[in-house]
mmCIF file of the N, C-alpha and C atoms, coordinates in Angstrom:
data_MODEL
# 
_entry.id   MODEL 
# 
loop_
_atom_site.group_PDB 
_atom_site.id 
_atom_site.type_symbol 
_atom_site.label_atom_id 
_atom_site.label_alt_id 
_atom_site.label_comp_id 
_atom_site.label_asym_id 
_atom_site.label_entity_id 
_atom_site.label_seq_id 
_atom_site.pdbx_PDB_ins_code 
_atom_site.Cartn_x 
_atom_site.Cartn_y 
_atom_site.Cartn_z 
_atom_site.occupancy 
_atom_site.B_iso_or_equiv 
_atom_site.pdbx_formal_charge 
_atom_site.auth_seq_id 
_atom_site.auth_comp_id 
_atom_site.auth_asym_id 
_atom_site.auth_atom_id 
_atom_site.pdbx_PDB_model_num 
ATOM 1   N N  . UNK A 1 1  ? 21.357 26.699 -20.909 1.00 0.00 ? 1  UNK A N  1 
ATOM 2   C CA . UNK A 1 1  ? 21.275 28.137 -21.126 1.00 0.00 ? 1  UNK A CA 1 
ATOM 3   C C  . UNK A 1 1  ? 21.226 28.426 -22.622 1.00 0.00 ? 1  UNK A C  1 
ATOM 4   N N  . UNK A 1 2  ? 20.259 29.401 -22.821 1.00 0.00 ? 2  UNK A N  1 
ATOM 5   C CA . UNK A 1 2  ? 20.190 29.662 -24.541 1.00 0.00 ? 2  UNK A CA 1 
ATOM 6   C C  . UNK A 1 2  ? 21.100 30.953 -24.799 1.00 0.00 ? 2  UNK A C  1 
ATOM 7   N N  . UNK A 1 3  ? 22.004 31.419 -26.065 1.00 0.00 ? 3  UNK A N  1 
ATOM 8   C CA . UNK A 1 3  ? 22.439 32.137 -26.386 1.00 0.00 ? 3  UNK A CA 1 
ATOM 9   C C  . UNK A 1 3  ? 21.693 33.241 -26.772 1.00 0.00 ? 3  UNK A C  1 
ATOM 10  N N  . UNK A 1 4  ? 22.073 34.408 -26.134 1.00 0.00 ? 4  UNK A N  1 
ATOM 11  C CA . UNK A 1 4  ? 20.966 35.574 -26.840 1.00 0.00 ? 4  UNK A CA 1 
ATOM 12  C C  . UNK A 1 4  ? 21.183 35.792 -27.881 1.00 0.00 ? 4  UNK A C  1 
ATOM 13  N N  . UNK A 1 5  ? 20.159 36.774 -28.661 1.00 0.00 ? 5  UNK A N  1 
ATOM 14  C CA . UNK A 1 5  ? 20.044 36.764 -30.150 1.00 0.00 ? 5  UNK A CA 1 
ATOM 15  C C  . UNK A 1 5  ? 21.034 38.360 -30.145 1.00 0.00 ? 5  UNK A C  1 
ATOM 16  N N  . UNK A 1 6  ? 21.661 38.460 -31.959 1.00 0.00 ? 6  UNK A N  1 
ATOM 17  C CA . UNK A 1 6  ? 22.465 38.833 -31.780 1.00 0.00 ? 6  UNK A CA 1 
ATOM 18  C C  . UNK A 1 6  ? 21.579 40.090 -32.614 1.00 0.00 ? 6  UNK A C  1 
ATOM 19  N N  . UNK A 1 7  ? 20.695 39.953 -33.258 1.00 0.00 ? 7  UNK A N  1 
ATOM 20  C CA . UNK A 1 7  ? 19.758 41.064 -34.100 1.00 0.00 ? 7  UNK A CA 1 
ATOM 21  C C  . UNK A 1 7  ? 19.538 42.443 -33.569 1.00 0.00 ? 7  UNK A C  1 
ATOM 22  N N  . UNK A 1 8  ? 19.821 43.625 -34.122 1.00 0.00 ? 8  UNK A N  1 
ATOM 23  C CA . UNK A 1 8  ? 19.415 44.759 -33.721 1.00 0.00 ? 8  UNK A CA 1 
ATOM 24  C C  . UNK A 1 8  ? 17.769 45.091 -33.563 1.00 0.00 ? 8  UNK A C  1 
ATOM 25  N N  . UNK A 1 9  ? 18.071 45.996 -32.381 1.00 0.00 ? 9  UNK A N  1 
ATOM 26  C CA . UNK A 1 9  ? 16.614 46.175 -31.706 1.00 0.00 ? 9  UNK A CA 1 
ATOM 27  C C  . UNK A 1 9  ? 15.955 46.737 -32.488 1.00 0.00 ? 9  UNK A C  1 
ATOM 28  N N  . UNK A 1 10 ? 14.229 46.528 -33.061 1.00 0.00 ? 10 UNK A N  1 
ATOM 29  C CA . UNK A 1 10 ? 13.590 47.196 -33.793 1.00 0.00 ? 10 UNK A CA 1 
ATOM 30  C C  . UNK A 1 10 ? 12.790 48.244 -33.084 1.00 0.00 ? 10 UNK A C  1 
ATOM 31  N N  . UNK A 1 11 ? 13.602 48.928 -32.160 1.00 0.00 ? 11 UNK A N  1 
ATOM 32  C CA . UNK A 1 11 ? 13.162 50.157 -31.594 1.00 0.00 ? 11 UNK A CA 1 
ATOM 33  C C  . UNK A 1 11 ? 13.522 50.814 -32.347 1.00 0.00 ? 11 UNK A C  1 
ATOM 34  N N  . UNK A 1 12 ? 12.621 52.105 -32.511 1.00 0.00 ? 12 UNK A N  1 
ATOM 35  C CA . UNK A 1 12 ? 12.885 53.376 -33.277 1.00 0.00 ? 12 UNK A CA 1 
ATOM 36  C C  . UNK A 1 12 ? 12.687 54.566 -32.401 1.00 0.00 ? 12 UNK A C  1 
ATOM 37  N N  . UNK A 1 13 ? 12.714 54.265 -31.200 1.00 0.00 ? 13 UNK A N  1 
ATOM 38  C CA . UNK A 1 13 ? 12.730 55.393 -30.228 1.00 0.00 ? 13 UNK A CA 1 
ATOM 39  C C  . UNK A 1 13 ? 11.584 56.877 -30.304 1.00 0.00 ? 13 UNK A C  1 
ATOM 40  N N  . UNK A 1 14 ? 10.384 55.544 -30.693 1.00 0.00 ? 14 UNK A N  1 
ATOM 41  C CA . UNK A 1 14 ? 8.902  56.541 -30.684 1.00 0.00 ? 14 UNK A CA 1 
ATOM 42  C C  . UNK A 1 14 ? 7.760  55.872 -30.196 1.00 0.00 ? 14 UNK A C  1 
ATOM 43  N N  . UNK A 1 15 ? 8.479  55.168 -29.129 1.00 0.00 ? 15 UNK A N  1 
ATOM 44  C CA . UNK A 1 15 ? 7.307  54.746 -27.979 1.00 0.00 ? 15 UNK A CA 1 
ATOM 45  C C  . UNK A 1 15 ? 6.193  55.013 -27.358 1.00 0.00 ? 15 UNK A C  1 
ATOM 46  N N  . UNK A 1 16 ? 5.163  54.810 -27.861 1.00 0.00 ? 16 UNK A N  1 
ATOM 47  C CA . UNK A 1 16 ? 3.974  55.178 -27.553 1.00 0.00 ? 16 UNK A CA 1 
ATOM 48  C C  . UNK A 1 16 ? 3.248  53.744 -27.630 1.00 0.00 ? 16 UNK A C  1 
ATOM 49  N N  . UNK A 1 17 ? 2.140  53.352 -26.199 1.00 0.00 ? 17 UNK A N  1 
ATOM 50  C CA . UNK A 1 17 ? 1.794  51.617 -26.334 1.00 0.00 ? 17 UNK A CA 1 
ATOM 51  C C  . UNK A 1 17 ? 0.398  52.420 -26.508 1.00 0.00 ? 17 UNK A C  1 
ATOM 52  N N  . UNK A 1 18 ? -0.367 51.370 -27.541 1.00 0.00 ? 18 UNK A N  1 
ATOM 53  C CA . UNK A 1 18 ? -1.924 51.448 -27.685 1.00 0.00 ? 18 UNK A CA 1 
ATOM 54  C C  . UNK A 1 18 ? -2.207 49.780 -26.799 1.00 0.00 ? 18 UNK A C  1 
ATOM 55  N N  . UNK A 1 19 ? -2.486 49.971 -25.970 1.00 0.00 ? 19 UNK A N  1 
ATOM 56  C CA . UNK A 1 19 ? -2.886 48.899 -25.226 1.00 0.00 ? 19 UNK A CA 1 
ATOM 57  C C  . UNK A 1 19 ? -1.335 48.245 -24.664 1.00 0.00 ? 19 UNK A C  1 
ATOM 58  N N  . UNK A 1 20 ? -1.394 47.185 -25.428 1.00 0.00 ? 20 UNK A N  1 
ATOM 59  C CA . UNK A 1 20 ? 0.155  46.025 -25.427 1.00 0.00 ? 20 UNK A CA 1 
ATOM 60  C C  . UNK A 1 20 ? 1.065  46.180 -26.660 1.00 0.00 ? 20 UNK A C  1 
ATOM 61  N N  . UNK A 1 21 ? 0.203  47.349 -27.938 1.00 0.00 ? 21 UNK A N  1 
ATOM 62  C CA . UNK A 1 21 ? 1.028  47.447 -28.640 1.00 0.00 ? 21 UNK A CA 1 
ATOM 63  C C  . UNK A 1 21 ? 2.065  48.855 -29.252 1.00 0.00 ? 21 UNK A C  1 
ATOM 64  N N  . UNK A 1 22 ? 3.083  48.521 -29.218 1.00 0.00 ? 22 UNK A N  1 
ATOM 65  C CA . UNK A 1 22 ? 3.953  49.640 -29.413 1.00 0.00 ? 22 UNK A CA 1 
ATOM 66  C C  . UNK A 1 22 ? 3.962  50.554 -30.919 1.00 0.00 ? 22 UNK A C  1 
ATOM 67  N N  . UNK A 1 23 ? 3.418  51.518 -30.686 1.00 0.00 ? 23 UNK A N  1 
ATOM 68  C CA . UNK A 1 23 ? 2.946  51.786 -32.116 1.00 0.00 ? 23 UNK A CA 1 
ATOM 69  C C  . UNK A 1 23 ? 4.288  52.320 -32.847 1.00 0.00 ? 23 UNK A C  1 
ATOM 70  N N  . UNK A 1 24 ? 5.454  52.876 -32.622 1.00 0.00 ? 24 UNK A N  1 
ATOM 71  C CA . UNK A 1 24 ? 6.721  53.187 -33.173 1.00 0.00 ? 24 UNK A CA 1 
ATOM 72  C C  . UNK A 1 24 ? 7.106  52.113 -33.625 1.00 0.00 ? 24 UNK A C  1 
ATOM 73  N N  . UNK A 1 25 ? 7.363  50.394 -32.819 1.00 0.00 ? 25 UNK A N  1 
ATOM 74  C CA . UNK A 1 25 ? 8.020  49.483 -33.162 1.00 0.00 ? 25 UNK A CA 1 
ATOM 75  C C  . UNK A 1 25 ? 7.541  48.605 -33.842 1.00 0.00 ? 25 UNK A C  1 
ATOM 76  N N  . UNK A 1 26 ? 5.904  48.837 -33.127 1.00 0.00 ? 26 UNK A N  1 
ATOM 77  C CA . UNK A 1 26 ? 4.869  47.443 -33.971 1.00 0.00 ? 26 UNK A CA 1 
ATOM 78  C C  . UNK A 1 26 ? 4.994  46.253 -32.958 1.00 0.00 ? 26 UNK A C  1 
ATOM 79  N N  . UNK A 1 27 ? 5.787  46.235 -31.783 1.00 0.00 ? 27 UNK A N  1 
ATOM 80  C CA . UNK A 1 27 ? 6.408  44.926 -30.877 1.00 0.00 ? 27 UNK A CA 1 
ATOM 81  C C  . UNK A 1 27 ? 5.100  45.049 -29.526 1.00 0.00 ? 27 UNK A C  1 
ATOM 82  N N  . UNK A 1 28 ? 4.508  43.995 -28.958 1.00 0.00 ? 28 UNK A N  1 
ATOM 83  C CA . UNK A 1 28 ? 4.115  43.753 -28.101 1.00 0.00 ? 28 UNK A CA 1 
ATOM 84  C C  . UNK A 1 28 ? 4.833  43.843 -27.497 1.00 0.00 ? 28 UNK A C  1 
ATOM 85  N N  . UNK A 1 29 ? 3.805  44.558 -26.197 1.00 0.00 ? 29 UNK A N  1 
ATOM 86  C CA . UNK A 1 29 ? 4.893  44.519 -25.003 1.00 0.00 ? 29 UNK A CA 1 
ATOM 87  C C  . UNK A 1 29 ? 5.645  43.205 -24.013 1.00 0.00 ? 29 UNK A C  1 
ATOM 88  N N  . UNK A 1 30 ? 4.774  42.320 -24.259 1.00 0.00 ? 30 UNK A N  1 
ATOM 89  C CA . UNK A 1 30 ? 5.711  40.706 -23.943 1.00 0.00 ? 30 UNK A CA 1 
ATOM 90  C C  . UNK A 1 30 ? 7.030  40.788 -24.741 1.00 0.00 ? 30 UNK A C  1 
ATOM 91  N N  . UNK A 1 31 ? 6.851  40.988 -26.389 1.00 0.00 ? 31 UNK A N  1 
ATOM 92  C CA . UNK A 1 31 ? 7.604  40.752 -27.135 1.00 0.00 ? 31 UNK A CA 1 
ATOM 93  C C  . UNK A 1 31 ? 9.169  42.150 -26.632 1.00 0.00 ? 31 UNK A C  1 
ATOM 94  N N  . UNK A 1 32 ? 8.684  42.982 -26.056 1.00 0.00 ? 32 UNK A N  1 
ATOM 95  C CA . UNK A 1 32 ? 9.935  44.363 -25.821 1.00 0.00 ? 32 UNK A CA 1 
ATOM 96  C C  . UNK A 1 32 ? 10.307 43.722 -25.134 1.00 0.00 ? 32 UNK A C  1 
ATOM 97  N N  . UNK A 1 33 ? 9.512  42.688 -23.511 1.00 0.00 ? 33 UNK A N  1 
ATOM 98  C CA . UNK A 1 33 ? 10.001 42.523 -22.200 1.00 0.00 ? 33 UNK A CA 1 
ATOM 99  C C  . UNK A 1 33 ? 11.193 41.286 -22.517 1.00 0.00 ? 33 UNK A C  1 
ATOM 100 N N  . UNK A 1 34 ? 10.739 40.836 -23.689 1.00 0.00 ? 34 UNK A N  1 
ATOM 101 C CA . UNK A 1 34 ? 11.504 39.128 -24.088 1.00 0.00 ? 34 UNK A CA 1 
ATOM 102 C C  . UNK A 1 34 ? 12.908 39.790 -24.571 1.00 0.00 ? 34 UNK A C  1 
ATOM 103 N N  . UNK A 1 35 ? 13.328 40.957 -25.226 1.00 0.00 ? 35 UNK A N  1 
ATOM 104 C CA . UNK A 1 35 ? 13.967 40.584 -26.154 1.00 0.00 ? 35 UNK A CA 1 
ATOM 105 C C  . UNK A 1 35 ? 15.442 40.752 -25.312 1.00 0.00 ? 35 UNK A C  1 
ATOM 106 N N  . UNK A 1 36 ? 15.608 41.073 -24.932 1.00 0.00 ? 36 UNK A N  1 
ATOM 107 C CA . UNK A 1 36 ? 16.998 40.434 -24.082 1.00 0.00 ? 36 UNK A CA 1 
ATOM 108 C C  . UNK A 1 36 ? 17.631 39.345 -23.991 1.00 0.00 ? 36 UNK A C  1 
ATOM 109 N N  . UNK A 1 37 ? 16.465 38.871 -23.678 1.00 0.00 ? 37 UNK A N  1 
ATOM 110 C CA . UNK A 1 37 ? 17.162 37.240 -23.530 1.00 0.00 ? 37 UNK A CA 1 
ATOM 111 C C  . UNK A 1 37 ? 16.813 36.379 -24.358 1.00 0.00 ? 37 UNK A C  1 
ATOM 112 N N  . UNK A 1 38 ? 15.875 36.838 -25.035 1.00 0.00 ? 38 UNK A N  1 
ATOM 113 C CA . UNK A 1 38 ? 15.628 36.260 -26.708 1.00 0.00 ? 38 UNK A CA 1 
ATOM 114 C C  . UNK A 1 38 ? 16.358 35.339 -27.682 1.00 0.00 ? 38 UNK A C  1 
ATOM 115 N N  . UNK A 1 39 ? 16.457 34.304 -27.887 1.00 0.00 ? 39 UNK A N  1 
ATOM 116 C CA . UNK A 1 39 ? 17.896 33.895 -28.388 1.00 0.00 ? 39 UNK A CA 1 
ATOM 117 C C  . UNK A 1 39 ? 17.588 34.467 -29.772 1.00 0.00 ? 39 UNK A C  1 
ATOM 118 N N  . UNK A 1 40 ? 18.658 34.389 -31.043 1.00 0.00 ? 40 UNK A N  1 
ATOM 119 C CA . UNK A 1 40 ? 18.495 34.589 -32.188 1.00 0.00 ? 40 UNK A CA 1 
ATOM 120 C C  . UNK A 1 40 ? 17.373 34.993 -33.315 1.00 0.00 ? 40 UNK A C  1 
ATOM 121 N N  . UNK A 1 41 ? 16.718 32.803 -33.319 1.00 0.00 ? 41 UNK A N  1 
ATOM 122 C CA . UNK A 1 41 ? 15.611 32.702 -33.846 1.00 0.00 ? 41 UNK A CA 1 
ATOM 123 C C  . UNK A 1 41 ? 14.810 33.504 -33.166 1.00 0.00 ? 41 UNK A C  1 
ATOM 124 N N  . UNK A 1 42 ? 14.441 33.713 -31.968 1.00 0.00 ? 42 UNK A N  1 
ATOM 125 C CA . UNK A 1 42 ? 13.132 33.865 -31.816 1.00 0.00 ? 42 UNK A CA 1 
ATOM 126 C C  . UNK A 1 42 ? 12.983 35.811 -31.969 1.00 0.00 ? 42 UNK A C  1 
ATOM 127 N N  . UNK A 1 43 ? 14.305 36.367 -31.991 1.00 0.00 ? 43 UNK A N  1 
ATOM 128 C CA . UNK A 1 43 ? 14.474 37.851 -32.424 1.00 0.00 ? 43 UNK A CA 1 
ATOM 129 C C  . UNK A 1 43 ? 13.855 38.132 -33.758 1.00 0.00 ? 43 UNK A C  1 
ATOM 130 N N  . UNK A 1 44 ? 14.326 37.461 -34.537 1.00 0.00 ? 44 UNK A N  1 
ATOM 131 C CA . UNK A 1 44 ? 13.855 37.010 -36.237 1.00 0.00 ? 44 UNK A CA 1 
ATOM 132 C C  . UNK A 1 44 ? 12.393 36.614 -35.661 1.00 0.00 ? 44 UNK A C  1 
ATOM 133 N N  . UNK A 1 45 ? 11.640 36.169 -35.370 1.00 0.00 ? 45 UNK A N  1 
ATOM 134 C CA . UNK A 1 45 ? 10.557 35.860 -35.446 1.00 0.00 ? 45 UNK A CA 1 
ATOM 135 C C  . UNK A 1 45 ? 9.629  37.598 -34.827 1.00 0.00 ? 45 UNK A C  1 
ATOM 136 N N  . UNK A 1 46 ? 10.529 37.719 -33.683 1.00 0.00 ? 46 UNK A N  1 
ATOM 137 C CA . UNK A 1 46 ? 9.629  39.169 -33.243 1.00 0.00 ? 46 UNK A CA 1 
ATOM 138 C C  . UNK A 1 46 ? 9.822  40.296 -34.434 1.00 0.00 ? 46 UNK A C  1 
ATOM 139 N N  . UNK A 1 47 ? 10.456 40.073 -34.997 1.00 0.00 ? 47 UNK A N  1 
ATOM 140 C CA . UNK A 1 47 ? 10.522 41.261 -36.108 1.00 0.00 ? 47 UNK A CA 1 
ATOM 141 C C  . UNK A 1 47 ? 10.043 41.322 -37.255 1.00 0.00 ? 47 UNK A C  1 
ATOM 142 N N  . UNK A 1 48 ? 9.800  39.732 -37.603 1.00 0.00 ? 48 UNK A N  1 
ATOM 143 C CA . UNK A 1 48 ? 8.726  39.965 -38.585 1.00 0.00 ? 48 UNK A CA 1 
ATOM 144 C C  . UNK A 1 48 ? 7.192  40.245 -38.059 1.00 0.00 ? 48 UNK A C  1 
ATOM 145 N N  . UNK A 1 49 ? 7.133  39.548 -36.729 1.00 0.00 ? 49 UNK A N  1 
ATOM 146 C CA . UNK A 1 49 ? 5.615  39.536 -36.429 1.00 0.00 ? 49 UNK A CA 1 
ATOM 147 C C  . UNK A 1 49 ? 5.455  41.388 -36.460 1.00 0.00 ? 49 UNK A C  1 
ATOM 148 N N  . UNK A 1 50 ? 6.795  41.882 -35.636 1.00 0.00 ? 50 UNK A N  1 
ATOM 149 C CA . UNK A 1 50 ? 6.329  43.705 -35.784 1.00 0.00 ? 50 UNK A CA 1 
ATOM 150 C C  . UNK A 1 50 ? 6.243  43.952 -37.170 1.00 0.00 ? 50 UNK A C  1 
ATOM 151 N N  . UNK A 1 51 ? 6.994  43.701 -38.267 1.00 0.00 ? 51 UNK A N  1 
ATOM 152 C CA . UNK A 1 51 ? 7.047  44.608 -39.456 1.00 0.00 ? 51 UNK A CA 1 
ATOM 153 C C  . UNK A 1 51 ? 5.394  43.850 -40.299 1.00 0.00 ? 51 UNK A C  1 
ATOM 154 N N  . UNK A 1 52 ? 4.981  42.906 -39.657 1.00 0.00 ? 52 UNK A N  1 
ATOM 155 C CA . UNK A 1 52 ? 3.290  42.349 -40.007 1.00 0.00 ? 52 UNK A CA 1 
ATOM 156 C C  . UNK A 1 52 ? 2.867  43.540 -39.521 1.00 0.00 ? 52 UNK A C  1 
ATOM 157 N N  . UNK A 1 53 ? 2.720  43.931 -38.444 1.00 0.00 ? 53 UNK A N  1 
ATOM 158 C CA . UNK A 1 53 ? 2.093  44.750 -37.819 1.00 0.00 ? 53 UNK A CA 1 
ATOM 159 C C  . UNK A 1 53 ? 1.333  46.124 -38.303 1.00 0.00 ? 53 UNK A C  1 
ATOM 160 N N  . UNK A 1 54 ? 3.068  46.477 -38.597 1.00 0.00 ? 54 UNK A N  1 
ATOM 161 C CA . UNK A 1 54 ? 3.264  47.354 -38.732 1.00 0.00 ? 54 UNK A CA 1 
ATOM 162 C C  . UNK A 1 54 ? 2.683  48.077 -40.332 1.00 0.00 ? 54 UNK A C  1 
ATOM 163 N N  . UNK A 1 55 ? 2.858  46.883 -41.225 1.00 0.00 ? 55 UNK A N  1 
ATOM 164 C CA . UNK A 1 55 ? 2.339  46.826 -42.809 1.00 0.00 ? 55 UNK A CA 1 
ATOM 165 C C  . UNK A 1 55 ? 0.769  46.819 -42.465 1.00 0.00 ? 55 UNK A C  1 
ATOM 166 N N  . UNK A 1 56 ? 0.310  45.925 -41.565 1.00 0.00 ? 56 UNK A N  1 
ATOM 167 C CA . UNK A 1 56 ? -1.362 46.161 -41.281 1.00 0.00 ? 56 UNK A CA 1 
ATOM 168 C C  . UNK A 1 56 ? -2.017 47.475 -40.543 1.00 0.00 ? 56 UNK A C  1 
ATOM 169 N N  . UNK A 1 57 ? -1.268 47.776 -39.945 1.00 0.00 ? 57 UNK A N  1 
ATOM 170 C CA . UNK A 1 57 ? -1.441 49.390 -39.407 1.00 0.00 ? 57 UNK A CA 1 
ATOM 171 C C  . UNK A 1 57 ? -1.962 50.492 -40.800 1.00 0.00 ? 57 UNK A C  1 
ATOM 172 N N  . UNK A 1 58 ? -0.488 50.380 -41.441 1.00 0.00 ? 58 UNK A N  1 
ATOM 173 C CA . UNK A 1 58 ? -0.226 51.444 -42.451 1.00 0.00 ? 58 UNK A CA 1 
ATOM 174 C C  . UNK A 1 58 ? -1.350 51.273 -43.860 1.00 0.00 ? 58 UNK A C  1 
ATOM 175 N N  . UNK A 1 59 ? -1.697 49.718 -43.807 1.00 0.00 ? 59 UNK A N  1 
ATOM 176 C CA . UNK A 1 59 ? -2.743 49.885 -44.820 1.00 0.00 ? 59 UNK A CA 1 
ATOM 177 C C  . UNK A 1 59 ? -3.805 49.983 -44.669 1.00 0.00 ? 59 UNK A C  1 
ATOM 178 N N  . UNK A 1 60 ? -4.479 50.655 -42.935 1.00 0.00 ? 60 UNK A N  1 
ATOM 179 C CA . UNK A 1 60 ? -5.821 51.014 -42.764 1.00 0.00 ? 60 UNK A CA 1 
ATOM 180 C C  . UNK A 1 60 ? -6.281 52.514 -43.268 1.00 0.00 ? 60 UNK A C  1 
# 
């Protein structure tokens, strides 16, 4: 059994999905459905991939 991750959720409670992606959080929706049981590392990994996202969004 893996330990869940202990990282706060990078929800910002402005949910709106363009396809699979969450345009408030920047998180795929695999990546929202995972994070529960997410252990640690892989929380740290969804949050940078959103705040990528999210920096490529903002500089179009």
């Amino acid at each position: 059994m893996t330990t869940r991750g202990r990282q706060p959720s990078p929800c910002v409670r402005k949910c709106c999905l363009d396809g699979e992606l969450c345009m408030g959080c920047g998180r795929l929706l695999d990546e929202i459905l995972e994070w529960g049981r997410a252990p640690d590392a892989r929380q740290r990994e969804i949050i940078a991939a959103a705040a990528r996202r999210r920096a490529e969004r903002q500089s179009r």
